[in-house]
N, C-alpha and C positions, 0 to 999 in steps of 0.2 A: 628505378632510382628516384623517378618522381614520387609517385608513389610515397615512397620511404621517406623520403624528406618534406612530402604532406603531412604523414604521419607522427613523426618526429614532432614536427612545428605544434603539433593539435593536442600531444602530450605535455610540453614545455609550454604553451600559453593556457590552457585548463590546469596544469598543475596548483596553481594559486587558490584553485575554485575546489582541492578534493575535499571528501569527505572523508571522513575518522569516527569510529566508533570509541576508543579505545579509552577514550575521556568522557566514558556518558557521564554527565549530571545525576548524582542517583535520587537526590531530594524532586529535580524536575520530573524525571521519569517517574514517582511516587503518585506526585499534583498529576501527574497526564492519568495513570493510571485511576487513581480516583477519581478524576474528572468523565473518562469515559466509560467507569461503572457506572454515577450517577446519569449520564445521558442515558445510558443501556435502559438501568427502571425508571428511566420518567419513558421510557416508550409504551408499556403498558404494563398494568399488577400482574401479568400475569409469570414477569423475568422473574426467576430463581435468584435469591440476591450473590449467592454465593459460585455462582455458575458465572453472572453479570464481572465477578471481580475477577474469576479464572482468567474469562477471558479475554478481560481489558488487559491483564497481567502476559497471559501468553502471543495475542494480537501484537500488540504493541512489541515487544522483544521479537518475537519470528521476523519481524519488519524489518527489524534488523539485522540478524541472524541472515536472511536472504540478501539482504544490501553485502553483507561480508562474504557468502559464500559466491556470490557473483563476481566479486573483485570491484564494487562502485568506489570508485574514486574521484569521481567527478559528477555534477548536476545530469539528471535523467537524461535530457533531448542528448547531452556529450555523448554519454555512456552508450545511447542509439546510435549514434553516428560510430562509435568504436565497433560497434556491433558491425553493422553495415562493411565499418573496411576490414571485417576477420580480425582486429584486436582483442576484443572478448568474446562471450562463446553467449551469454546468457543475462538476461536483465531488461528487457521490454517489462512492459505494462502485464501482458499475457502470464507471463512468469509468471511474477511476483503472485496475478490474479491466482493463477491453477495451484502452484507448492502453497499461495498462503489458504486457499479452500483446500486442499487435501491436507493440509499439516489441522485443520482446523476439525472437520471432518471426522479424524481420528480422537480426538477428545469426546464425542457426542454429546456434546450442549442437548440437552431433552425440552429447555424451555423457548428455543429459539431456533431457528434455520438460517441457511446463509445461499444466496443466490447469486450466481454473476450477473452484472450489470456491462453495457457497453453505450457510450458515446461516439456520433459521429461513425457508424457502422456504415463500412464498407468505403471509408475517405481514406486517405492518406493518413492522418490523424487520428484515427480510429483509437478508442482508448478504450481498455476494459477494468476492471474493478468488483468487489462485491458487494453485496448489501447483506445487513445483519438483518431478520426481519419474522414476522409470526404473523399467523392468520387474520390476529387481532387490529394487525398495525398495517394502515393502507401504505402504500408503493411508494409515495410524495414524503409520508411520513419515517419509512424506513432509515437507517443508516448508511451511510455508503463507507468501505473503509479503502482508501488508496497509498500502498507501499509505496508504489513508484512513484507517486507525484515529488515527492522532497525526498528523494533517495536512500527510502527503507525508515526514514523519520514519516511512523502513520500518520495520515489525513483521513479525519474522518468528519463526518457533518451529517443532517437529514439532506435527502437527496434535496429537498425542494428549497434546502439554502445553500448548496451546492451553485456557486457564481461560476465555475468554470466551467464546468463539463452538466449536459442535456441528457442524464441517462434513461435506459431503457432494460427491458429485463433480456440477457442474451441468449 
């Protein structure tokens, strides 16, 4: 009974805080989209420009698409903690990392490859992510892209202005 009324409490005080797809901004998501093609080719000549757009195009919405088929309705660390007490089933960092490389995966981008990355391996904290990246382009300079961080809204940056998280290749 405890329990249940922990629970209870931790939907009713997060409620305030969910998130909602249902209302994307389509002009924003446009600017985002564009913004991380052009990141994509300033990484080297050698990105496909029209490969660069797919997959800003498809990135970004899967990010989503997974925020929804998990059921996020609340900021990441919450939506752990719902995990943890058997309220949801699915939506750590891991997820997000594995479904959005395999959804990825099956498109075969030929100008670019994608790697997992992990922060803080083998802590409590541990975070994983992937990086966009090509032979041409060092490790510091790669992409990192993170669904989870803002709940299926992508983050992405070069790892080496990446402020939060120390990554590494996993």
């Amino acid at each position: 009974m405890k329990q249940l009324s922990i629970t209870i409490a931790i939907i009713f005080i997060f409620n305030a805080c969910s998130t909602k797809y249902e209302n994307i901004n389509l002009k924003q998501e446009q600017k985002n989209i564009i913004k991380l093609t052009n990141k994509i080719l300033r990484l080297s000549n050698h990105i496909d420009k029209e490969e660069a757009k797919r997959f800003s195009y498809e990135t970004i919405n899967y990010s989503k698409t997974l925020a929804k088929n998990y059921k996020v309705t609340t900021p990441a660390l919450i939506h752990n903690t719902l995990i943890n007490l058997n309220i949801k089933q699915k939506g750590y960092c891991y997820h997000y990392a594995n479904d959005l490389i395999n959804y990825l995966k099956d498109k075969k981008f030929k100008s670019f490859y994608f790697k997992k990355v992990v922060s803080k391996r083998g802590e409590y904290f541990e975070h994983t992510a992937l990086i966009l990246t090509r032979d041409d382009i060092s490790f510091h300079n790669s992409l990192v892209f993170d669904a989870w961080r803002n709940t299926g809204d992508l983050f992405w940056s070069k790892i080496k202005d990446d402020k939060k998280y120390k990554w590494e290749i996993r």
